[in-house]
C-alpha positions as CSV (number, residue, x, y, z in Angstrom):
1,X,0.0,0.0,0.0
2,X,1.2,3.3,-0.8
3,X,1.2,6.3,1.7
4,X,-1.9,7.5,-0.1
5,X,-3.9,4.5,0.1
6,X,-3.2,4.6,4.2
7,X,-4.1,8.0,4.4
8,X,-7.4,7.3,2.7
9,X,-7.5,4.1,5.2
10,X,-7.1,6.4,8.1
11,X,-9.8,8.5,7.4
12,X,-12.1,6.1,7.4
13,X,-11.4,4.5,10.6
14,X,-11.2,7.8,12.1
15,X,-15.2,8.5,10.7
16,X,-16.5,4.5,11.4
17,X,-15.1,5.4,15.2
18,X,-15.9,8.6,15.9
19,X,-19.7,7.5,15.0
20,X,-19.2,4.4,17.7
21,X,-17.0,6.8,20.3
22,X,-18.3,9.8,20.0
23,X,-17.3,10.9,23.4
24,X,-14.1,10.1,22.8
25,X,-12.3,11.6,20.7
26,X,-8.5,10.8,22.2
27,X,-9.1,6.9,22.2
28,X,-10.3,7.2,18.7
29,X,-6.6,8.5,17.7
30,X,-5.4,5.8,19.8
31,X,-7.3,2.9,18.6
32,X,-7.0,4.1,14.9
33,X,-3.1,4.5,15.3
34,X,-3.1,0.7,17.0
35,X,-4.7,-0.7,14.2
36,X,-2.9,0.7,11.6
37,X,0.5,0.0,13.7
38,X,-0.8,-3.5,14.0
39,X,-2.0,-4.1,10.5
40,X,1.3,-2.5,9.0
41,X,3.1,-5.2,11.7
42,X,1.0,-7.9,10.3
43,X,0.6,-6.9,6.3
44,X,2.8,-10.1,5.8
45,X,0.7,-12.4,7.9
46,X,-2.8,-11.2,5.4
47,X,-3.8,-14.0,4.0
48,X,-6.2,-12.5,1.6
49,X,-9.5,-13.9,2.0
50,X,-10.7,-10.9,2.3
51,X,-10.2,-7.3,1.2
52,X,-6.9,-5.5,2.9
53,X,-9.1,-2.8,4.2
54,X,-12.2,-5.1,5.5
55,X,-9.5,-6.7,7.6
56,X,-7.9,-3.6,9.0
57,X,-11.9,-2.2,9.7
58,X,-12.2,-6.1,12.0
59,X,-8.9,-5.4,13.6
60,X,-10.4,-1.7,14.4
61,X,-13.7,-3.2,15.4
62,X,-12.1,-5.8,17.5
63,X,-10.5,-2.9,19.5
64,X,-13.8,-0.7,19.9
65,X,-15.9,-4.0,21.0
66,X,-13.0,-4.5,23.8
67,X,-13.1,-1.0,24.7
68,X,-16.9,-1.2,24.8
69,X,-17.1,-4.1,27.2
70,X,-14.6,-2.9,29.7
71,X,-16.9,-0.1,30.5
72,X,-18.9,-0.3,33.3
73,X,-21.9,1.5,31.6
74,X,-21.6,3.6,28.3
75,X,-23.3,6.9,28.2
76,X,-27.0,7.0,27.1
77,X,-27.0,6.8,23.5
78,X,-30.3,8.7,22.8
79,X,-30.6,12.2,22.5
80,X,-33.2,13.8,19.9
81,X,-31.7,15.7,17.0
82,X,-32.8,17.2,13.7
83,X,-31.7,14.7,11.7
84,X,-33.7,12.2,13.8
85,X,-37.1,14.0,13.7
86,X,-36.4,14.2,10.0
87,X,-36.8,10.1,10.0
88,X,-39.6,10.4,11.5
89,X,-41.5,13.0,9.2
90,X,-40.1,10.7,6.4
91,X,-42.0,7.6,7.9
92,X,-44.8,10.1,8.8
93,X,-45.3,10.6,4.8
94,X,-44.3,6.6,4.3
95,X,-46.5,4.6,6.8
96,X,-50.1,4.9,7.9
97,X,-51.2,5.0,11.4
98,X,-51.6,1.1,11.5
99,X,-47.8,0.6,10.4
100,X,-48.3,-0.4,6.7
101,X,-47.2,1.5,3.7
102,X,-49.2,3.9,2.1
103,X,-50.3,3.0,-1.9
104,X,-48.7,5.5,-3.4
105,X,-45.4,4.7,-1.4
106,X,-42.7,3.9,-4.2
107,X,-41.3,0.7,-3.6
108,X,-38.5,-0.3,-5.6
109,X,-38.1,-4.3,-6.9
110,X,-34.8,-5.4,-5.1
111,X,-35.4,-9.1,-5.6
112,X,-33.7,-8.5,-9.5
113,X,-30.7,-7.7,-7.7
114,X,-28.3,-10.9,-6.5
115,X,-27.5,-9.9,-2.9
116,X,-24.2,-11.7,-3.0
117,X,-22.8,-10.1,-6.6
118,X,-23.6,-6.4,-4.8
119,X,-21.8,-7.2,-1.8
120,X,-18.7,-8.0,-4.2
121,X,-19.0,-4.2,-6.0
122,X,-16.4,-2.0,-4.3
123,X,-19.1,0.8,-5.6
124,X,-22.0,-0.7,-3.9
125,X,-19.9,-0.7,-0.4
126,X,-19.1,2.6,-1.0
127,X,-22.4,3.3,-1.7
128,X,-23.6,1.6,1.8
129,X,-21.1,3.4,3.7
130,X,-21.7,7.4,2.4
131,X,-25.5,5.9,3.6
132,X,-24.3,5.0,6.7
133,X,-22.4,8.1,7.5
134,X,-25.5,9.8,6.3
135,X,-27.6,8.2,9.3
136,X,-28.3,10.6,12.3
137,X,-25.4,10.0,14.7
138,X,-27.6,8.5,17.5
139,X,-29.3,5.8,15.0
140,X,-26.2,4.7,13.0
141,X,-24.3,3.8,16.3
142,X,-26.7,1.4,17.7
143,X,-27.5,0.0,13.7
144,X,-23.4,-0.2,13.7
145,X,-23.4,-1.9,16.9
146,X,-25.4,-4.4,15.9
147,X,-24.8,-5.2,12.6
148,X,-21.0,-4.3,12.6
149,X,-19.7,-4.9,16.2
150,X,-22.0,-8.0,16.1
151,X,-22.8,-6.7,19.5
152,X,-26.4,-8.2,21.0
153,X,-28.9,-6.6,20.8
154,X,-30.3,-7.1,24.8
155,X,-26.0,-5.8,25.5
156,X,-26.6,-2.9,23.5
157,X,-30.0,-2.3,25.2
158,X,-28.4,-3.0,28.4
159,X,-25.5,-0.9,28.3
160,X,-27.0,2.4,26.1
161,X,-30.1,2.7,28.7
162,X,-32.7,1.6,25.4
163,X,-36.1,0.1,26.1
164,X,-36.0,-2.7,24.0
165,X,-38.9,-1.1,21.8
166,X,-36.9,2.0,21.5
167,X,-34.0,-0.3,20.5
168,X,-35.8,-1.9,17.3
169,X,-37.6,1.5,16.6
170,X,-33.4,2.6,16.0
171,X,-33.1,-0.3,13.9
172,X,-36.0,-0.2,11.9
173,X,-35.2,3.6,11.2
174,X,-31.7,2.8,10.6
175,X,-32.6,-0.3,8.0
176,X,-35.2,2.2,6.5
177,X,-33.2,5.3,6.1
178,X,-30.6,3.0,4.0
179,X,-32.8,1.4,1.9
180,X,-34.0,4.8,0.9
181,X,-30.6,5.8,0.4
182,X,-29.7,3.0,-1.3
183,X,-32.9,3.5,-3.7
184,X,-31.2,6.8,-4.5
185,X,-27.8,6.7,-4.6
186,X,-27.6,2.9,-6.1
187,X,-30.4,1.1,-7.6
188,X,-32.2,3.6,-9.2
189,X,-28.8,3.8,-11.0
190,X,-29.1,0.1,-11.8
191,X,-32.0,0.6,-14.0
């Protein structure tokens, strides 16, 4: 890897932790630096079964999910914000009262689209991730949790001070916010 393509690295860890740590913002540095150090200790040992930068993002995750547990209690994770009262107006406009989409909702047709041949497309994760930085901050660090840190979902429940209805309201919002996204920035490409 060149110095460029670490750079670039870098800055991505720095965003995917800063969403998880948002309090802070000295450990990030640390645990970015740590897994760059150790990656660029272990380049030799890659084995390639994966792409070089998914395995640097597990080391990096690895480190967060450690940090995570070895706190007593993490700070409440909820706090209201614009961008999350935006969600809501967006379901507002999306759903009707009993929880079921409104006609005129537009719903695109992902079943023509092979899950596993989109995961492969370095555009398509691309794609995924400017959608998940796009999440309020609140929503995409409990969807990250979850389906990133693998974390469960009763731990994060637990440990961010969610009621367990609150906790799948995030993820709904956060599964619903990118597949909008995703209509947008990717499939509606696709057509």
């Amino acid at each position: 890897m060149t110095a460029t393509d670490w750079q670039a690295l870098r800055r991505h860890l720095l965003r995917f932790a800063q969403i998880q740590l948002p309090d802070y913002p000295d450990l990030i540095e640390d645990l970015v630096q740590e897994t760059l150090l150790a990656a660029h200790a272990q380049q030799d040992d890659f084995q390639g079964q994966a792409q070089f930068q998914t395995w640097v993002f597990g080391i990096l995750k690895n480190k967060i999910k450690d940090f995570l547990r070895s706190q007593q209690r993490w700070q409440k994770v909820w706090q209201d914000s614009p961008k999350e009262n935006q969600l809501d107006e967006l379901f507002g406009e999306q759903f009707a009262n009993n929880g079921h989409w409104h006609a005129n909702c537009d719903l695109a047709d992902w079943s023509r689209h092979e899950p596993n041949n989109l995961l492969k497309e370095k555009q398509f994760l691309q794609t995924l991730q400017l959608c998940l930085y796009g999440l309020p901050e609140n929503t995409a660090r409990v969807f990250m949790m979850r389906e990133i840190l693998d974390l469960d979902a009763r731990e994060i429940q637990e440990k961010c001070e969610l009621s367990a209805s609150h906790y799948h309201v995030l993820m709904h919002r956060a599964r619903e916010a990118l597949r909008q996204c995703l209509q947008i920035k990717w499939f509606n490409h696709l057509s």
